[in-house]
C-alpha positions in Angstrom: 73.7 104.4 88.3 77.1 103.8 87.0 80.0 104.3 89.5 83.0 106.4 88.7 86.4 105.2 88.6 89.8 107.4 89.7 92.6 106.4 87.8 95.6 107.6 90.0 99.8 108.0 88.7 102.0 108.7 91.2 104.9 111.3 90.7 107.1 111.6 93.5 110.7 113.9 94.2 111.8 117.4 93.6 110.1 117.3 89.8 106.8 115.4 90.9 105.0 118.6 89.9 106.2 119.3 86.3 106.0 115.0 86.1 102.7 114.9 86.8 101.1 118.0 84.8 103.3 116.3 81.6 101.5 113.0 82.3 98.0 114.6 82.1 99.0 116.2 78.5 99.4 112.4 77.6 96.1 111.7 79.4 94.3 114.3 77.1 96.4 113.4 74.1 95.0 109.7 74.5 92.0 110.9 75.0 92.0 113.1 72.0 93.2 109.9 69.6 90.9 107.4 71.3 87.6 110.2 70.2 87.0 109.8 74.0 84.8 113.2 75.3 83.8 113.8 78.8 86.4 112.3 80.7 87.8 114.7 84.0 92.0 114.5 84.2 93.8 116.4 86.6 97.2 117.2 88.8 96.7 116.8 92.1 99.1 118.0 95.6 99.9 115.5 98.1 102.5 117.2 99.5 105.4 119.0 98.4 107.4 116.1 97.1 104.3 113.6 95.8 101.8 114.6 93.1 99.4 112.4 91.6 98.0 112.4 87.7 94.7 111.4 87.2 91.7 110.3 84.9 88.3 109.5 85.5 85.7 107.0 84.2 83.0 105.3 84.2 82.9 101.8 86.1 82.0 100.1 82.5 84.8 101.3 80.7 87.3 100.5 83.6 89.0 97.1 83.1 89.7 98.3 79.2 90.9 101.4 80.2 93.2 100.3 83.0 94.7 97.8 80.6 95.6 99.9 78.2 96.7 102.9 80.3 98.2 100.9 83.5 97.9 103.5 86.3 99.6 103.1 89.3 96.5 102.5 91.2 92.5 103.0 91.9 89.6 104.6 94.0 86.0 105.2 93.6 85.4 108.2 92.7 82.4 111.0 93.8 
């Protein structure tokens, strides 16, 4: 069984809200272009001042993934 990755962007300050839900349209957007179905995005509250952006994916399509969309960081995701 294949393992799940979180890719996680970071939005931080006063905007990190509004920051982060854009972000996600250029998630699904790359998505959309790429003709790639079944992947989960997301915003996400930290707190009040740090939101997080994120995309998940399948362990296999990781390392190509993260090289073309450079998130901020990682976690295995269930």
């Amino acid at each position: 069984m294949s393992k799940n990755i979180k890719f996680i962007w970071d939005f931080r300050g006063p905007n990190a809200k509004k920051t982060a839900e854009h972000h996600e349209l250029h998630l699904k957007d790359f998505l959309k272009v790429n003709t790639l179905d079944g992947y989960k995005t997301g915003v996400e509250i930290v707190s009040d001042y740090h939101h997080i952006a994120f995309l998940v994916v399948q362990e296999s399509e990781m390392k190509d993934l993260r090289d073309r969309l450079k998130p901020h960081r990682g976690q295995i995701y269930s």
